[in-house]
MARFINU-34633 format. One record per residue: x, y, z of N, C-alpha, C in turn. Coordinates in steps of 0.001 Angstrom, whole numbers, plus 500000, padded with zeros to 6 digits. Layout:
% MARFINU-34633
XYZXYZXYZ/...
//
This chain:
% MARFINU-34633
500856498816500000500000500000500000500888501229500000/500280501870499332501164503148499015501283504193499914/501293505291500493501298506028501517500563507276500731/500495507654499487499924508545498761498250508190499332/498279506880498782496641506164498977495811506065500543/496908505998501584496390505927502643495675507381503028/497152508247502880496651509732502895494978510113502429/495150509549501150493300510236500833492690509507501289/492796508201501592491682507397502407491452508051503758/492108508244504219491969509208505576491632510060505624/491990510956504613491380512441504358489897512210503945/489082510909503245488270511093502994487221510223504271/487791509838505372487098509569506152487093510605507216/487857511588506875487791512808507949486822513200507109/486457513745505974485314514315505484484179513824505649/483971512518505304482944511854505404482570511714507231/483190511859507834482599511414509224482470512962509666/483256514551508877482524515938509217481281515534508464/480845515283507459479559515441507110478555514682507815/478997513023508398478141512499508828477314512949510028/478476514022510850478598514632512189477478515376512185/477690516364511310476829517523510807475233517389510365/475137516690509542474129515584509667473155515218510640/474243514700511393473517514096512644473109514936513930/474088516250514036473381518027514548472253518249513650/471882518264512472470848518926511955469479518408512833/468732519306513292467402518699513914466901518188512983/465404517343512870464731516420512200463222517510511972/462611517063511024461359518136510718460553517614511488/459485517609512470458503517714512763457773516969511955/456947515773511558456124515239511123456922514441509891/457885514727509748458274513762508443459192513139508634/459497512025508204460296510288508879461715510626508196/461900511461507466463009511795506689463382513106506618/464112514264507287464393515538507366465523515922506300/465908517074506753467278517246505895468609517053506420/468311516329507809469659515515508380469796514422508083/468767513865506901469170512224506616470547512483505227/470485513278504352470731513127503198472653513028503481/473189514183504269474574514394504620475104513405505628/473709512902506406474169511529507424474694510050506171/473779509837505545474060508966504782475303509079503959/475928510276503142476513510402502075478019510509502538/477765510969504094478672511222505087479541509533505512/478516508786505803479167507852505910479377506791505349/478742507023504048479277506432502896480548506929502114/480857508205502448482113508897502226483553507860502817/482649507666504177484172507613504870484453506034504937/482904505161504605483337503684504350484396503575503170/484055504071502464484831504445500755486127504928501149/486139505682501967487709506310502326488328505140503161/487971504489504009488338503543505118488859502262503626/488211502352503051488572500890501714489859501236500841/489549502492500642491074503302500224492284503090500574/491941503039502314493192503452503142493676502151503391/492484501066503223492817499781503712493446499030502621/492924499671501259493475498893500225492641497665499751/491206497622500259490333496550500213490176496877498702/490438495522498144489772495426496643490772495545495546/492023496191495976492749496300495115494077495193495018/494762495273493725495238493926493092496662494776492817/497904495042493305499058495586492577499450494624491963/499131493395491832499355492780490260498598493372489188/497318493563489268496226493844488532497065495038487948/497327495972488539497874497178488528499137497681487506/499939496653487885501061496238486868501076495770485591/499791494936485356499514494483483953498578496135483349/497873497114483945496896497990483376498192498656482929/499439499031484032500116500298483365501441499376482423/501583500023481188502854499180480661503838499602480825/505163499480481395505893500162481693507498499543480626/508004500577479797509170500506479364510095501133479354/511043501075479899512366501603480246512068502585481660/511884501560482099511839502316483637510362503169483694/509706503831482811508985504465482768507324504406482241/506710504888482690505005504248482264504867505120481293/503819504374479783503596505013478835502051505513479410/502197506755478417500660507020477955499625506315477727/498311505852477655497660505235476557497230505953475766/497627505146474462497274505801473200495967505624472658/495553505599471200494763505052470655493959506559469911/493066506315468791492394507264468185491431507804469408/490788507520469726489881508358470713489776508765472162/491288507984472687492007508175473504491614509207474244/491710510530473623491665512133473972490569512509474470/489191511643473562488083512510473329487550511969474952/488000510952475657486874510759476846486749511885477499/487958512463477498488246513645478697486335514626478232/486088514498477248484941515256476782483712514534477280/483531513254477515482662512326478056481689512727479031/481972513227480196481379514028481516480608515023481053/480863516181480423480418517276479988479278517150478922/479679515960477802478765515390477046477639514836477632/477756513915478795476404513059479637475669514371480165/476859515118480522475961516279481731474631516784480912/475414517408479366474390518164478608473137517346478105/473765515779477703472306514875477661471526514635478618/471689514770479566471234514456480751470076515963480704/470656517343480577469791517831480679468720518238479708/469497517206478347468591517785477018467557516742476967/467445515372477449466620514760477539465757514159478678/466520514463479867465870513873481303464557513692481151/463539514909480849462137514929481081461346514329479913/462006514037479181461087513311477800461549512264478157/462402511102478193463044510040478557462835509814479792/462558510637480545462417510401482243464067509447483128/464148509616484336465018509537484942465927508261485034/464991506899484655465319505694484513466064505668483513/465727505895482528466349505824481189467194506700480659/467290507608480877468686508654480711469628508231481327/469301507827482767470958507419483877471025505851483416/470232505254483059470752503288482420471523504376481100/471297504796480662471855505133479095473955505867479594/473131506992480831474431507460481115475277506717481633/474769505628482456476000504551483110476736503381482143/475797503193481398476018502073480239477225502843479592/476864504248479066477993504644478460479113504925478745/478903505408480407480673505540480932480604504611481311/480254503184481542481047502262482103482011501305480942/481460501435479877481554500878478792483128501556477940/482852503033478260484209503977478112485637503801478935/484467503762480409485753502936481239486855501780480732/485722501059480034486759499282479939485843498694480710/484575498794480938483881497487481397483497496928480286/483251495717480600482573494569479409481264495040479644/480374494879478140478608494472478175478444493977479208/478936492668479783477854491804480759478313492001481875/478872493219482470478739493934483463478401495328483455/478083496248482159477891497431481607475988496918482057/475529496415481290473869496057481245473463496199482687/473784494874483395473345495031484764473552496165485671/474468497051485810474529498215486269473915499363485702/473764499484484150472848500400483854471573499955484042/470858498689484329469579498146484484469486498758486383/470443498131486991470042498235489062470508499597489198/471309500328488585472335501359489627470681502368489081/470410502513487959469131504156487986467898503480488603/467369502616488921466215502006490191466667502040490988/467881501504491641468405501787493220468735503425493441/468721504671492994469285505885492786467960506251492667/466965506040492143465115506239492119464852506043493146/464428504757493529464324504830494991464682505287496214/466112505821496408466425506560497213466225507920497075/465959508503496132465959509575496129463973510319496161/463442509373495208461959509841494994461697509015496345/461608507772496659460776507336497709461302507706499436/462736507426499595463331507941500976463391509011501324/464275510039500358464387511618500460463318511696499696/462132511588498973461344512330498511461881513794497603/462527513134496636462738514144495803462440514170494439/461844514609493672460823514081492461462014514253491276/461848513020490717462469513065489871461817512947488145/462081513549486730461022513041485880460787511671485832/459751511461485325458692509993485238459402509578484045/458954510586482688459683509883481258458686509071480484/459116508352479822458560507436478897458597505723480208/459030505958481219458915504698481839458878505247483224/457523505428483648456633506070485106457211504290486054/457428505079487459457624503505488067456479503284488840/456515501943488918454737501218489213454442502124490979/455883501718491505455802502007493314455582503503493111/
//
C-alpha cells in the first residue's frame, strides 16, 4: 500500500465522518420520517466507508495494477489510441444529455443510458455494463423519489411504486 493512497483514504474519512457529524446536529422536521439531516448523514458515511477501503486497500490487486500500466524503460507510457483524447469530453457530454433529455426520457432511462455509456468507456465489458445500467438508475430512484422524497422526471417509463 502506498502512503499517497492511505493519505486520501483518511482524508476522505475525515470528510465523510465531518459530514456524517453535521448531519447528525441537523434537527429532524417535525412530522416527516426523513428531514434534511438524513441526506449528509448517509453520504457522510458512505464517504468515509469508501475512504476507510482506500486506506485499507480493500479490493485492490498491485498485480492487477502492473499488467493495466505498461511500463518501458523504467517508465510508464501514455495510453494511446484514436479516441484516447476525446473521453476527457465524456462528463460534459452526459451532463448536457442528461439535461437535454431527462424529462422526455424520464430519469430511469437517461441514467441506464448514462451509466452504460461511461462504464463501457471505462473498459467494462457488456455483461457487466447492462446490469449496472439496468440496478444502479432504480436503486438511485428509489432513494431519492421514495426515501428523500425528491421528484424526479417519470419519462417514457413512470415507476409502478
Amino acid at each position: 500500500m502506498r502512503l499517497p493512497d492511505r493519505v486520501t483514504g483518511l482524508f476522505l474519512v475525515g470528510l465523510g465522518a465531518a459530514a456524517a457529524y453535521g448531519g447528525w446536529q441537523l434537527p429532524p422536521v417535525p412530522g416527516q420520517p426523513v428531514g434534511p439531516n438524513v441526506f449528509p448523514l448517509v453520504i457522510g458515511t458512505g464517504l468515509a466507508l469508501c475512504g476507510l477501503a482506500i486506506a485499507l486497500g480493500i479490493g485492490r490487486s498491485f498485480e492487477e495494477e502492473e499488467e493495466l500500466i505498461p511500463v518501458e524503460g523504467g517508465q510508464p507510457q501514455p495510453p494511446t489510441g484514436k479516441l484516447y483524447g476525446l473521453r476527457a469530453l465524456l462528463p460534459p457530454a452526459l451532463l448536457l444529455f442528461y439535461v437535454a433529455v431527462a424529462d422526455q426520457l424520464g430519469f430511469i432511462i437517461t441514467a441506464a443510458l448514462i451509466v452504460f455509456v461511461t462504464s463501457t468507456a471505462l473498459g467494462a465489458r457488456w455483461k457487466l455494463s447492462l446490469p449496472l445500467a439496468v440496478l444502479a438508475p432504480i436503486g438511485i430512484h428509489l432513494i431519492f423519489s421514495k426515501l428523500l422524497r425528491v421528484p424526479l422526471p417519470a419519462g417514457l417509463l413512470p415507476m409502478p411504486w
